[in-house]
mmCIF file of the N, C-alpha and C atoms, coordinates in Angstrom:
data_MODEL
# 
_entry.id   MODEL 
# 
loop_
_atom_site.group_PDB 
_atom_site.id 
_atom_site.type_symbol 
_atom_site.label_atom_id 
_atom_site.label_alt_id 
_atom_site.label_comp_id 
_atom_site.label_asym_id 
_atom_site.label_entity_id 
_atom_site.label_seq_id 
_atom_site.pdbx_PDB_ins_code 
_atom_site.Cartn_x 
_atom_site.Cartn_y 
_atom_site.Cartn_z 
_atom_site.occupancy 
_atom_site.B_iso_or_equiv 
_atom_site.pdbx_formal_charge 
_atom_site.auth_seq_id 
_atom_site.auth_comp_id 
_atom_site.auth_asym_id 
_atom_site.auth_atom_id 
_atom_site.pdbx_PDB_model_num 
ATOM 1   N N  . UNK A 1 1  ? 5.581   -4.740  -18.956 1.00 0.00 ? 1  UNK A N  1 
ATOM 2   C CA . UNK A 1 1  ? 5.282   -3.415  -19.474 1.00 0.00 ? 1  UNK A CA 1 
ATOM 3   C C  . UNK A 1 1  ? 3.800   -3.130  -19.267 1.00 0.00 ? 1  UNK A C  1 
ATOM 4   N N  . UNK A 1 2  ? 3.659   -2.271  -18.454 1.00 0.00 ? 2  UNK A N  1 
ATOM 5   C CA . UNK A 1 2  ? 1.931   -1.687  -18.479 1.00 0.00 ? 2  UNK A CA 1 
ATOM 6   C C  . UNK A 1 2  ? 1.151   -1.051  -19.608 1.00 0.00 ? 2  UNK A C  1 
ATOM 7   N N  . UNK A 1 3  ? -0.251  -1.223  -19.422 1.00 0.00 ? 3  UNK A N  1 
ATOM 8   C CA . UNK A 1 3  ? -0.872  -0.490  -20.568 1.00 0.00 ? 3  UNK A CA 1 
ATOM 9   C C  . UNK A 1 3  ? -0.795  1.039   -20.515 1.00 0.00 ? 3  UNK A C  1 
ATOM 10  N N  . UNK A 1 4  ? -0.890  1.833   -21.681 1.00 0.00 ? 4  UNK A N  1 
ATOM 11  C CA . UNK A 1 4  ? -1.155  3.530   -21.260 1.00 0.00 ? 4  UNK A CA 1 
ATOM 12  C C  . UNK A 1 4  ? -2.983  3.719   -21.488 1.00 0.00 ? 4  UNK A C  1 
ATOM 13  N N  . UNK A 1 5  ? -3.377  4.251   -20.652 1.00 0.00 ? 5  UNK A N  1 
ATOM 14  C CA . UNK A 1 5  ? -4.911  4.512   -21.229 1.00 0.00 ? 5  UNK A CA 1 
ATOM 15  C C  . UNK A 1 5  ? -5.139  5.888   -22.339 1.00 0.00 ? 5  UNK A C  1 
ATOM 16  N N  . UNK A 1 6  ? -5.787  5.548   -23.192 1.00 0.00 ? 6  UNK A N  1 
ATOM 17  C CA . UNK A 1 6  ? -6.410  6.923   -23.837 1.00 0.00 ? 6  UNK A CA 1 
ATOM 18  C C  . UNK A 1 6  ? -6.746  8.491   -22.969 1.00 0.00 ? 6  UNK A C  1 
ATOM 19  N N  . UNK A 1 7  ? -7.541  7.964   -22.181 1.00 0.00 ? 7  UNK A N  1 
ATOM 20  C CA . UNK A 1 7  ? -7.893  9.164   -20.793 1.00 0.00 ? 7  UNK A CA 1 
ATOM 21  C C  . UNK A 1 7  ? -7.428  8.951   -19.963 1.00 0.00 ? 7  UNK A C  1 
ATOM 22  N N  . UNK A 1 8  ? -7.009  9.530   -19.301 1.00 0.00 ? 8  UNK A N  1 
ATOM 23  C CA . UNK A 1 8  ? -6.245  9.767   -17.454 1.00 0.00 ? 8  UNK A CA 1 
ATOM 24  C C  . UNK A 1 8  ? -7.816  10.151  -16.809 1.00 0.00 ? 8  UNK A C  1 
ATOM 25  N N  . UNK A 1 9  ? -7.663  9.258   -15.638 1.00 0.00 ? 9  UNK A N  1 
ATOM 26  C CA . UNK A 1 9  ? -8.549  8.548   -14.098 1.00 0.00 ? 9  UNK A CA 1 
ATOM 27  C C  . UNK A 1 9  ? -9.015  10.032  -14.396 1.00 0.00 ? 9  UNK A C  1 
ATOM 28  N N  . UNK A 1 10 ? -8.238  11.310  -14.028 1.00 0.00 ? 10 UNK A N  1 
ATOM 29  C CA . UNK A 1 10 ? -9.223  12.845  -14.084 1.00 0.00 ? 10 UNK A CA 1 
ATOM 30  C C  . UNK A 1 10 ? -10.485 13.008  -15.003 1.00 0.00 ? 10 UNK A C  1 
ATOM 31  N N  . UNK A 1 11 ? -9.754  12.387  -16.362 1.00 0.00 ? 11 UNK A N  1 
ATOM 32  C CA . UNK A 1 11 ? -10.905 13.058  -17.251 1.00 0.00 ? 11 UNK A CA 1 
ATOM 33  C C  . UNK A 1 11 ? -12.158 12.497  -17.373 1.00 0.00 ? 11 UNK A C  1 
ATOM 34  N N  . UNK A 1 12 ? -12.115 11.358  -17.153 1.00 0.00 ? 12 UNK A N  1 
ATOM 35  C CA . UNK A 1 12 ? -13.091 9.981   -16.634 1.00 0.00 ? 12 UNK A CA 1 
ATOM 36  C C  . UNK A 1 12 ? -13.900 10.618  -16.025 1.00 0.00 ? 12 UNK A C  1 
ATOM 37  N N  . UNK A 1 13 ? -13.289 10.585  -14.379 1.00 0.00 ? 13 UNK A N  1 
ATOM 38  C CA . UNK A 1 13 ? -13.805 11.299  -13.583 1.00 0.00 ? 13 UNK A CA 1 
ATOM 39  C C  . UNK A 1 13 ? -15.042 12.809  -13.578 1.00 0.00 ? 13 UNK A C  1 
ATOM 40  N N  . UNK A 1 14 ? -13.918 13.541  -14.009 1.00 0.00 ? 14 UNK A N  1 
ATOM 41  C CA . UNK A 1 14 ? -14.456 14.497  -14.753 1.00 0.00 ? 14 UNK A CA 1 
ATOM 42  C C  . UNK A 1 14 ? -15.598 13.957  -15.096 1.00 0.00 ? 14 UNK A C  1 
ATOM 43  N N  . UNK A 1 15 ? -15.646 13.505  -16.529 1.00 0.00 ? 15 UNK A N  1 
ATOM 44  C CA . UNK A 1 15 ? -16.527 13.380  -17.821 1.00 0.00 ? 15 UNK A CA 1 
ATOM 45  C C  . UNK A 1 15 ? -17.675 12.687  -16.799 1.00 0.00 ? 15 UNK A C  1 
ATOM 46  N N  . UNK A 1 16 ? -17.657 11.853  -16.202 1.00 0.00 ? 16 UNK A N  1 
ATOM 47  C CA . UNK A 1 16 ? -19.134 11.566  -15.083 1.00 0.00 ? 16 UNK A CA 1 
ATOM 48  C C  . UNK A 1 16 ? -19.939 12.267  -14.724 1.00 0.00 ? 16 UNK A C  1 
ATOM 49  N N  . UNK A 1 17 ? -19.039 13.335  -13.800 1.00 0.00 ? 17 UNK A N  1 
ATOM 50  C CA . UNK A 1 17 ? -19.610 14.225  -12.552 1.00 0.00 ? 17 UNK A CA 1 
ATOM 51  C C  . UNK A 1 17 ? -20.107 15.180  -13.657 1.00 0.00 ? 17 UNK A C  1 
ATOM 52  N N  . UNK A 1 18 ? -19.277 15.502  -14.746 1.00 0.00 ? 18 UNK A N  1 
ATOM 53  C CA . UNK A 1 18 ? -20.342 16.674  -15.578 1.00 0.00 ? 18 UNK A CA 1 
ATOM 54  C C  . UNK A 1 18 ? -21.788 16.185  -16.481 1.00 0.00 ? 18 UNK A C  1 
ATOM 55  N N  . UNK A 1 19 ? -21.466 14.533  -16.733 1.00 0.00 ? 19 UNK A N  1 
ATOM 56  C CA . UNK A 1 19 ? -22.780 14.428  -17.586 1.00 0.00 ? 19 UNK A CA 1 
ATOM 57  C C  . UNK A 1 19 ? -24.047 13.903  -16.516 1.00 0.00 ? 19 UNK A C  1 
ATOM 58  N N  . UNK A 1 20 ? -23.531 13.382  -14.680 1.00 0.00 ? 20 UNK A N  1 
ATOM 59  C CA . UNK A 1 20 ? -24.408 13.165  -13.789 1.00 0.00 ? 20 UNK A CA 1 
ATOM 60  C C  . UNK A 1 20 ? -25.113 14.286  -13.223 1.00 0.00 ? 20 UNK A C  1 
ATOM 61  N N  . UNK A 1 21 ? -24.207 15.510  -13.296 1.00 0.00 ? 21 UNK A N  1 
ATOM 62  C CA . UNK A 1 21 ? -24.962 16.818  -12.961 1.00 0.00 ? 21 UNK A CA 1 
ATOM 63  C C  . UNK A 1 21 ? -25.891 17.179  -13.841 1.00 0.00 ? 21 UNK A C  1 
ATOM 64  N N  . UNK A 1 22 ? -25.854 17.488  -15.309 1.00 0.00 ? 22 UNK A N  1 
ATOM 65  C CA . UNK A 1 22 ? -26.396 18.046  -16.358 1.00 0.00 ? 22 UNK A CA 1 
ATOM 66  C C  . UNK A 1 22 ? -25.559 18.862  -16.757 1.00 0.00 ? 22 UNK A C  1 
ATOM 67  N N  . UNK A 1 23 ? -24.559 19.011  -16.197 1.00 0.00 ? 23 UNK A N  1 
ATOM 68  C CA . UNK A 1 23 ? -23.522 19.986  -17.007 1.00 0.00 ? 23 UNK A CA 1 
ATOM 69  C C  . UNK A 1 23 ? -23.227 20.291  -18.503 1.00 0.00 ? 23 UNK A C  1 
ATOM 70  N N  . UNK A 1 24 ? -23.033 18.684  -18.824 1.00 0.00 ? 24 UNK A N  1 
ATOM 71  C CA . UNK A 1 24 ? -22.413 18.087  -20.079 1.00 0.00 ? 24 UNK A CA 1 
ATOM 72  C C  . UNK A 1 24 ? -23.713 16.959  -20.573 1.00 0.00 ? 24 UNK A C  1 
ATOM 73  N N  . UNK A 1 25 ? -23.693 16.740  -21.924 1.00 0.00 ? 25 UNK A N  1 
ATOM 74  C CA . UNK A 1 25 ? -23.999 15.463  -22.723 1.00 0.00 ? 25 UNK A CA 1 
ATOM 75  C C  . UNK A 1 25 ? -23.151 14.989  -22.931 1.00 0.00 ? 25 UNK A C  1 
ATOM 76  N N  . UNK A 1 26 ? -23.641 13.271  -23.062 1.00 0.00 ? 26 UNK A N  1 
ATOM 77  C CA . UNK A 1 26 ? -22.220 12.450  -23.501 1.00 0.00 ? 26 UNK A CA 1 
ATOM 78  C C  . UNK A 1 26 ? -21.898 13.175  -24.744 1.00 0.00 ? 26 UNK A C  1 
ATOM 79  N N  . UNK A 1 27 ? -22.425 13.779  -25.566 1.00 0.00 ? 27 UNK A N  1 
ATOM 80  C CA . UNK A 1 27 ? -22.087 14.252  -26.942 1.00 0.00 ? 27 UNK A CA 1 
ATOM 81  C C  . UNK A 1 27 ? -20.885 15.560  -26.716 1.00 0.00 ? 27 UNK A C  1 
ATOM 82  N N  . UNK A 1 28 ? -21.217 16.163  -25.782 1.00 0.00 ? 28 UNK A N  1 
ATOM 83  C CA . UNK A 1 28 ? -20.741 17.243  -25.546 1.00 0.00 ? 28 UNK A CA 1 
ATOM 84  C C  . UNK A 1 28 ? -19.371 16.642  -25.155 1.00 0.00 ? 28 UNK A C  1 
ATOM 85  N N  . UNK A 1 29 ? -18.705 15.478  -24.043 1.00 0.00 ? 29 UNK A N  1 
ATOM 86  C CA . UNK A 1 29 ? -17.949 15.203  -23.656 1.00 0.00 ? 29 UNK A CA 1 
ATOM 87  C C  . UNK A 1 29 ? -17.267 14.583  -24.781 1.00 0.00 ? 29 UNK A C  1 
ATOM 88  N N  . UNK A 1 30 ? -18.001 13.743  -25.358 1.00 0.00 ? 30 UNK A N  1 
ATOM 89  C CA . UNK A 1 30 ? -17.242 12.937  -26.776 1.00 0.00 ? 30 UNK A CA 1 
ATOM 90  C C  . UNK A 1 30 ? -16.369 14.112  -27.495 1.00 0.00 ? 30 UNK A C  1 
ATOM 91  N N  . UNK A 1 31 ? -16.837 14.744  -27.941 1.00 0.00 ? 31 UNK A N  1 
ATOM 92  C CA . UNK A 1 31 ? -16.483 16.036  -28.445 1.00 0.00 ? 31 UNK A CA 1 
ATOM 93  C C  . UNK A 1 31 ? -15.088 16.684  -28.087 1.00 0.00 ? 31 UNK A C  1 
ATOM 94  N N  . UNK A 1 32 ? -15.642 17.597  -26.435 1.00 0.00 ? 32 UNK A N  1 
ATOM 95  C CA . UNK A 1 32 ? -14.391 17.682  -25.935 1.00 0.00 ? 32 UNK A CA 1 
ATOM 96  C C  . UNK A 1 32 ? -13.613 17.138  -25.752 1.00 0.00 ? 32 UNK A C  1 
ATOM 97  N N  . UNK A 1 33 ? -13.138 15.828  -25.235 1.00 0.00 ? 33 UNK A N  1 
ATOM 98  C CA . UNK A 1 33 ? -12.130 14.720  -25.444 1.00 0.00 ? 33 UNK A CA 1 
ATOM 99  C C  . UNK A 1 33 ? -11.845 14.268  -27.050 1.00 0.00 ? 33 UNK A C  1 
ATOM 100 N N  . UNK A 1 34 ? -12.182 14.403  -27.872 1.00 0.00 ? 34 UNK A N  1 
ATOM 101 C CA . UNK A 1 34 ? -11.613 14.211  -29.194 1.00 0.00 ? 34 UNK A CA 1 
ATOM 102 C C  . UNK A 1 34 ? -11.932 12.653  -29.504 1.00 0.00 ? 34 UNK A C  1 
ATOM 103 N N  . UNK A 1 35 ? -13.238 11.704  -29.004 1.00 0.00 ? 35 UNK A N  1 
ATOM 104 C CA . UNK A 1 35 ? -13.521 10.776  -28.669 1.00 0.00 ? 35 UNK A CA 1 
ATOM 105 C C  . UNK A 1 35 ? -13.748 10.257  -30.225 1.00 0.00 ? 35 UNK A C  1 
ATOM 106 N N  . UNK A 1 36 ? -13.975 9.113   -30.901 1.00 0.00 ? 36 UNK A N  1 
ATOM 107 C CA . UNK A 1 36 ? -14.742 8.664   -31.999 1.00 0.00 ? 36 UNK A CA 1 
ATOM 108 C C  . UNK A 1 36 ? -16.107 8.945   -31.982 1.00 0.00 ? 36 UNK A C  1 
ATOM 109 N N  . UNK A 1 37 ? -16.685 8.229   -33.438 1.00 0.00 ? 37 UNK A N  1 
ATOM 110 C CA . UNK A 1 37 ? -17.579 8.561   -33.315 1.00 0.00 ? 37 UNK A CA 1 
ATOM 111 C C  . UNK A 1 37 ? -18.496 7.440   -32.343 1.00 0.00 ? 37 UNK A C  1 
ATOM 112 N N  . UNK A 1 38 ? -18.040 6.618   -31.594 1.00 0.00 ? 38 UNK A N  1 
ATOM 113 C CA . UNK A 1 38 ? -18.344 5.820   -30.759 1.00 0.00 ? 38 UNK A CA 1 
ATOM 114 C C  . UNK A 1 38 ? -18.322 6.380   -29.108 1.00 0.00 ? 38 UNK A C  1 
ATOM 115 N N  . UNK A 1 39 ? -17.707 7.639   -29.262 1.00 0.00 ? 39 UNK A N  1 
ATOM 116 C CA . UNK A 1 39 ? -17.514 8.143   -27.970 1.00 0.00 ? 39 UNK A CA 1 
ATOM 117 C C  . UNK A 1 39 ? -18.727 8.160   -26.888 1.00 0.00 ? 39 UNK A C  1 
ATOM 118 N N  . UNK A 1 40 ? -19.927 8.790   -27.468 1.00 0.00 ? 40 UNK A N  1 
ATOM 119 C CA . UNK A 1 40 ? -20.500 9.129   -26.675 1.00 0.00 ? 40 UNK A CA 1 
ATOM 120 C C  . UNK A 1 40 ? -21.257 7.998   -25.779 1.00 0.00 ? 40 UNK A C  1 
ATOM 121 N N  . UNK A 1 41 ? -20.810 6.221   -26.623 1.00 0.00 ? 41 UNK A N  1 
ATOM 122 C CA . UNK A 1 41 ? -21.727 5.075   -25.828 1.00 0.00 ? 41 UNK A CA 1 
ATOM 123 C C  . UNK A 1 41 ? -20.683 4.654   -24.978 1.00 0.00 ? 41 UNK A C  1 
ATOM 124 N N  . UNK A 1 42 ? -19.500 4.916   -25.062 1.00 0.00 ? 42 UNK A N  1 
ATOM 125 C CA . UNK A 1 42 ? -18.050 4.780   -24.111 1.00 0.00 ? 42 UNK A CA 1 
ATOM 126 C C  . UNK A 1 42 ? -18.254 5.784   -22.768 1.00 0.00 ? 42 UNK A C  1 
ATOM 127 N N  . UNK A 1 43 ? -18.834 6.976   -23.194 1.00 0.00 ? 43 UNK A N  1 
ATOM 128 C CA . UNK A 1 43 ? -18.710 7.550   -21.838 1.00 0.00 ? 43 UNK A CA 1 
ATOM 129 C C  . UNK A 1 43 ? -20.037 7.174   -21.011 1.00 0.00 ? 43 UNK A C  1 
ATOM 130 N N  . UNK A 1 44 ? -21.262 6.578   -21.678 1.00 0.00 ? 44 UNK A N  1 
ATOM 131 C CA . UNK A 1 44 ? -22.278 6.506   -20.574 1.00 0.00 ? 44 UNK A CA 1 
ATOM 132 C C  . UNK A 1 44 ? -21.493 4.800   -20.055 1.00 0.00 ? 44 UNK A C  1 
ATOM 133 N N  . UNK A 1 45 ? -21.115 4.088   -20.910 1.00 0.00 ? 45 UNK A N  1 
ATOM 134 C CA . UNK A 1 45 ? -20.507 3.242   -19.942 1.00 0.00 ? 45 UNK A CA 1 
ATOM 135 C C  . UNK A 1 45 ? -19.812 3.580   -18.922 1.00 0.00 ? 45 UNK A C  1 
ATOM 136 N N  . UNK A 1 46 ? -18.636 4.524   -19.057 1.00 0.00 ? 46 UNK A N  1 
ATOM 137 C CA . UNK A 1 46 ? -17.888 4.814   -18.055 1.00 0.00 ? 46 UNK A CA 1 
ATOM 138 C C  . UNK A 1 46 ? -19.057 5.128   -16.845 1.00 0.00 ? 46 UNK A C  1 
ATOM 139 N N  . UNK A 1 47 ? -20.185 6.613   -17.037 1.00 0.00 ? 47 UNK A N  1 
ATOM 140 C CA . UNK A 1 47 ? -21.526 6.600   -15.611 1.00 0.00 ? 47 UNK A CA 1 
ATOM 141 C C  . UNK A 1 47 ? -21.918 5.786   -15.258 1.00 0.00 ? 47 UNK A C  1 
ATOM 142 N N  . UNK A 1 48 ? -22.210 4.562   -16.312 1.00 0.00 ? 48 UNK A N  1 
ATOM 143 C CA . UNK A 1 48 ? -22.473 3.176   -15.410 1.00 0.00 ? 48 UNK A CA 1 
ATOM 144 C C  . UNK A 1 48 ? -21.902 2.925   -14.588 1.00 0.00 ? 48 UNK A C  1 
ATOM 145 N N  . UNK A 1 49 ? -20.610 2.599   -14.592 1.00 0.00 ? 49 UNK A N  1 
ATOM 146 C CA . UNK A 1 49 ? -19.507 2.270   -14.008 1.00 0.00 ? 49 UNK A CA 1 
ATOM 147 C C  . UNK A 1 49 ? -19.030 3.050   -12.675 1.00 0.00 ? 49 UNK A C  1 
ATOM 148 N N  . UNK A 1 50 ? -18.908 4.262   -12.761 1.00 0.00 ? 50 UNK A N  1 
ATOM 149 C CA . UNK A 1 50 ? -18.745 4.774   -11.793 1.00 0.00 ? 50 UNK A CA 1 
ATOM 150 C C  . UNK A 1 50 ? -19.568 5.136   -10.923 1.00 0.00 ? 50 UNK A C  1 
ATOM 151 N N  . UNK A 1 51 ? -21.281 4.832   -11.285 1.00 0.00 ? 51 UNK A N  1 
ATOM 152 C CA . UNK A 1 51 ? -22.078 4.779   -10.324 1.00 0.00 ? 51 UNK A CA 1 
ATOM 153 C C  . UNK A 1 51 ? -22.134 3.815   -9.442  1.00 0.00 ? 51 UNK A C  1 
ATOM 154 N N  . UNK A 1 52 ? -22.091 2.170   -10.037 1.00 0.00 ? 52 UNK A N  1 
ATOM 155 C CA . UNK A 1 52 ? -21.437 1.495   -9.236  1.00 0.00 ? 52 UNK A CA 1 
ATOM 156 C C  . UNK A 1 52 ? -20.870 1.617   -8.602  1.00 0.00 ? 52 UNK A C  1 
ATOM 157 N N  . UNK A 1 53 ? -19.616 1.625   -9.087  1.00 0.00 ? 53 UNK A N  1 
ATOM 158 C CA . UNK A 1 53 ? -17.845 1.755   -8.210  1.00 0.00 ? 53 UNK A CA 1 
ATOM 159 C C  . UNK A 1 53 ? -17.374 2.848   -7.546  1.00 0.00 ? 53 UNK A C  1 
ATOM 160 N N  . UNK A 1 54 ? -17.505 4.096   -8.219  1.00 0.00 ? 54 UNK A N  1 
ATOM 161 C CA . UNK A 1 54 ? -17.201 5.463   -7.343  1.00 0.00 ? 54 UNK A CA 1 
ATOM 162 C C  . UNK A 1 54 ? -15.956 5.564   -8.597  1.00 0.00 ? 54 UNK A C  1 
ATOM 163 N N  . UNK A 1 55 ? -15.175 6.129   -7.873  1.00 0.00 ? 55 UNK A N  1 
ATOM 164 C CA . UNK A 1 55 ? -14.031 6.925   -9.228  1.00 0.00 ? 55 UNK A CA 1 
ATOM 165 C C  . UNK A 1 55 ? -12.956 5.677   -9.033  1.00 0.00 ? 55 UNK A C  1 
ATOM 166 N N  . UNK A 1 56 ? -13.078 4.675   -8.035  1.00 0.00 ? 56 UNK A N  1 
ATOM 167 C CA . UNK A 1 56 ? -12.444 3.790   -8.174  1.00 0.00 ? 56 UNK A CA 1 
ATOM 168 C C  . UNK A 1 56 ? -11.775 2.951   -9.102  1.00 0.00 ? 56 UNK A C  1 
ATOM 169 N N  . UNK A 1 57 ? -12.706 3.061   -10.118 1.00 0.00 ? 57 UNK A N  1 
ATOM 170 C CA . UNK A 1 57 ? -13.264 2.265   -11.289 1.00 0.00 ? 57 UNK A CA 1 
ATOM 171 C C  . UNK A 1 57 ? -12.044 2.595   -12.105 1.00 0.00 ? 57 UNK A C  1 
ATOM 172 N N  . UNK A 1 58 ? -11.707 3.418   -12.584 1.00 0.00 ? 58 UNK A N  1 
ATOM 173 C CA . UNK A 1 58 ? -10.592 3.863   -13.058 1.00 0.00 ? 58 UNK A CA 1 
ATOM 174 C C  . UNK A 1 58 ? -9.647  3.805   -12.786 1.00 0.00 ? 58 UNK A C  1 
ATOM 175 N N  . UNK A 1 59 ? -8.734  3.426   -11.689 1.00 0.00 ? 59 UNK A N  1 
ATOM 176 C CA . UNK A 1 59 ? -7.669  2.935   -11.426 1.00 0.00 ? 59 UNK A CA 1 
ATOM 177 C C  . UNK A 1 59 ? -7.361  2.093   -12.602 1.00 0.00 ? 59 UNK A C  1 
ATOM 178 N N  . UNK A 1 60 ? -5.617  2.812   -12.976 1.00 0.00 ? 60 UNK A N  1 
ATOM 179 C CA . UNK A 1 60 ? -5.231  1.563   -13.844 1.00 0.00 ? 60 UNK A CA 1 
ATOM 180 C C  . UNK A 1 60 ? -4.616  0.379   -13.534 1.00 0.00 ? 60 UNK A C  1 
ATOM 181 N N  . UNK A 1 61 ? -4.286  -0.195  -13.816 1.00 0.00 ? 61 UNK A N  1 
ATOM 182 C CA . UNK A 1 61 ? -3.812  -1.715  -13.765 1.00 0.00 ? 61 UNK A CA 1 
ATOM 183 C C  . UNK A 1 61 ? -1.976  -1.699  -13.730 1.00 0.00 ? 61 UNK A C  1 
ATOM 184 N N  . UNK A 1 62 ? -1.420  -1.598  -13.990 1.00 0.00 ? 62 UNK A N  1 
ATOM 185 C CA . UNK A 1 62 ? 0.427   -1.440  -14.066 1.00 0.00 ? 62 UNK A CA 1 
ATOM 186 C C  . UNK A 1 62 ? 0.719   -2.200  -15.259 1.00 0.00 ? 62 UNK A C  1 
ATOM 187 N N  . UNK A 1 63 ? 0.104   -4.021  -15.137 1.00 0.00 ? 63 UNK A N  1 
ATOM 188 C CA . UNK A 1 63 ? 0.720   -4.915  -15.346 1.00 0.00 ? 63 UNK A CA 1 
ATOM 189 C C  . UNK A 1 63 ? -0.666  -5.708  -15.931 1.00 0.00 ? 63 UNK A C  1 
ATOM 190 N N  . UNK A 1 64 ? -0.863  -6.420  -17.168 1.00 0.00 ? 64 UNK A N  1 
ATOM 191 C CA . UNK A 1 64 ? -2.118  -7.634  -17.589 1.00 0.00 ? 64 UNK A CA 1 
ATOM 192 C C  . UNK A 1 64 ? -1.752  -8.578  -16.359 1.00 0.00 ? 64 UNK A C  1 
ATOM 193 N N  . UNK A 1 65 ? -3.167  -9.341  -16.578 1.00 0.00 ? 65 UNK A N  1 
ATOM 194 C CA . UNK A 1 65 ? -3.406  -10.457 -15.600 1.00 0.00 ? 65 UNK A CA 1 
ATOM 195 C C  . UNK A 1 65 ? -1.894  -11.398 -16.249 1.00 0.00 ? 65 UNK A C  1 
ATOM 196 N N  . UNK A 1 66 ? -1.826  -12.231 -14.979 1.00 0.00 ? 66 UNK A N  1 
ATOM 197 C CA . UNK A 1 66 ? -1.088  -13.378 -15.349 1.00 0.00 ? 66 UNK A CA 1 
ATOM 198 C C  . UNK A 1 66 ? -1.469  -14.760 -14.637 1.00 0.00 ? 66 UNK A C  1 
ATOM 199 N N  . UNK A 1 67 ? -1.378  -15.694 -15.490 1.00 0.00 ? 67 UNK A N  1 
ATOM 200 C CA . UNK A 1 67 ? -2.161  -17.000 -15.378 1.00 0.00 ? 67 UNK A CA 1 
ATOM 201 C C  . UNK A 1 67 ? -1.078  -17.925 -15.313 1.00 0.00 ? 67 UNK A C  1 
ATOM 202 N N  . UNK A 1 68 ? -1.602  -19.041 -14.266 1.00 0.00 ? 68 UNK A N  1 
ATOM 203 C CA . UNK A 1 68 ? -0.620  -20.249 -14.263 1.00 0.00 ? 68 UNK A CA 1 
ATOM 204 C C  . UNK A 1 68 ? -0.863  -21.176 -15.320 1.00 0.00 ? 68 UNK A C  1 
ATOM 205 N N  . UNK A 1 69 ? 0.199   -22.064 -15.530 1.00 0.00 ? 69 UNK A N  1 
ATOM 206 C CA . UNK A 1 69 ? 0.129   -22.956 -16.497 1.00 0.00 ? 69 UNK A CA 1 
ATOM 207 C C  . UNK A 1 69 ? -1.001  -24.116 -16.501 1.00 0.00 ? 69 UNK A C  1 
ATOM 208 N N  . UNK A 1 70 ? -1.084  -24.349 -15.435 1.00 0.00 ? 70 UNK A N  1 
ATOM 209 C CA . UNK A 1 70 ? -2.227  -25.211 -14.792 1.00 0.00 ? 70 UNK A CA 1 
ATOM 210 C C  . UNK A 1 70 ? -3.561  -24.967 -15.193 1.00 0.00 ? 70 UNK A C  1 
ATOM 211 N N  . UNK A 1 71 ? -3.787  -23.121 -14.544 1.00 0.00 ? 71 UNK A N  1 
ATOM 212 C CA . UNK A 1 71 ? -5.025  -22.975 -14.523 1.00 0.00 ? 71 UNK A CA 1 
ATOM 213 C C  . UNK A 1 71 ? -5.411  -23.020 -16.586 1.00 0.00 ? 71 UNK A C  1 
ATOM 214 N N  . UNK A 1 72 ? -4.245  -21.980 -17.220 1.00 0.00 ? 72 UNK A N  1 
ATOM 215 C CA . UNK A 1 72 ? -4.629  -21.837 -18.211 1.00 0.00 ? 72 UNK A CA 1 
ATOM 216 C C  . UNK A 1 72 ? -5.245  -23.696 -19.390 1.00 0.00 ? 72 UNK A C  1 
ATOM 217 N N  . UNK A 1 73 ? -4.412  -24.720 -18.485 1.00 0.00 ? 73 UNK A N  1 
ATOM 218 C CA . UNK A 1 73 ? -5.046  -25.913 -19.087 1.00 0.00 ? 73 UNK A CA 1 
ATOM 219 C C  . UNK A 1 73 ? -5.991  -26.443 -18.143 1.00 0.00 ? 73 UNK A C  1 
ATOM 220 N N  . UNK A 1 74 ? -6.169  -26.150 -17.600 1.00 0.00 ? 74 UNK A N  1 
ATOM 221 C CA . UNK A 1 74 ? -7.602  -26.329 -16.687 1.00 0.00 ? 74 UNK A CA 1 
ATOM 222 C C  . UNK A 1 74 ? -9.004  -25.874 -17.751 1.00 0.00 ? 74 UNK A C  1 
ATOM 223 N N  . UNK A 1 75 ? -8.997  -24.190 -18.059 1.00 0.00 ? 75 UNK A N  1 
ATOM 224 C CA . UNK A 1 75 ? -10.197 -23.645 -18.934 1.00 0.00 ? 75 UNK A CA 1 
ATOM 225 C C  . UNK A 1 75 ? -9.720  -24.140 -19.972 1.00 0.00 ? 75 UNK A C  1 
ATOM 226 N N  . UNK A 1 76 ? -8.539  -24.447 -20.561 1.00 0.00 ? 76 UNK A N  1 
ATOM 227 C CA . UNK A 1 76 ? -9.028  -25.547 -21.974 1.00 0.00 ? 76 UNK A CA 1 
ATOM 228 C C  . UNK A 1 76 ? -9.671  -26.747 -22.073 1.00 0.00 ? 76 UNK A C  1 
ATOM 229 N N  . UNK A 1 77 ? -9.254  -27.441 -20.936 1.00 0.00 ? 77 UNK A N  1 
ATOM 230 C CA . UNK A 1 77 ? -10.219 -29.052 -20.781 1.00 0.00 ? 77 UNK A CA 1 
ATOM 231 C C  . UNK A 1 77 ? -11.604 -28.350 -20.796 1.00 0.00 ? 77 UNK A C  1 
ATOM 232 N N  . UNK A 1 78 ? -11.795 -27.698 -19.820 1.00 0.00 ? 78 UNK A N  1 
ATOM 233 C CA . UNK A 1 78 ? -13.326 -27.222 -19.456 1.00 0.00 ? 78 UNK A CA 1 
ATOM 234 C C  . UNK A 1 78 ? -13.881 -26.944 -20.968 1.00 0.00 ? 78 UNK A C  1 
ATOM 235 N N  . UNK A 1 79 ? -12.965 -26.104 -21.683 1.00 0.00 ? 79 UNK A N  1 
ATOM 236 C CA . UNK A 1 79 ? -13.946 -25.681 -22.731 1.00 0.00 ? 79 UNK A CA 1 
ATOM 237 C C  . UNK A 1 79 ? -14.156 -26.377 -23.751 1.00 0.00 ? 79 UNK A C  1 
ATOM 238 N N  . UNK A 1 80 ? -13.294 -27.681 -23.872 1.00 0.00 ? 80 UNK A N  1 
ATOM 239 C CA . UNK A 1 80 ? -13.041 -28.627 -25.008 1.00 0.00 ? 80 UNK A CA 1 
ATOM 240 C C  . UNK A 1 80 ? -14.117 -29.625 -24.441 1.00 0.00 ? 80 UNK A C  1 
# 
């Protein structure tokens, strides 16, 4: 079963290109998206991010990682 995200890849998107132009403040975007009151340090992460990556970044996932039995007792020795 895949995850659902809060925002769809658009609004992300979106919410970048308007606070990289000057369009928008993260405050302004927090806002319009109906964000917490944590919103507005979520969306400059997201500009981080997509300055890096491009809108790439947002692609969702379908499916969580999945780990072999091996590896997963592999990082337990390591960490023990």
């Amino acid at each position: 079963m895949g995850r659902k995200a809060k925002y769809t890849k658009e609004q992300k998107v979106q919410a970048c290109e308007d606070y990289l132009s000057g369009r928008k403040s993260a405050e302004q975007i927090k806002i319009e998206l109906n964000m917490g009151k944590c919103g507005a340090r979520l969306v400059l992460e997201w500009v981080k991010s997509y300055r890096v990556n491009g809108h790439s970044i947002f692609d969702n996932k379908s499916t969580n990682n999945k780990y072999s039995k091996e590896f997963k007792e592999m990082v337990v020795q390591e960490y023990l």
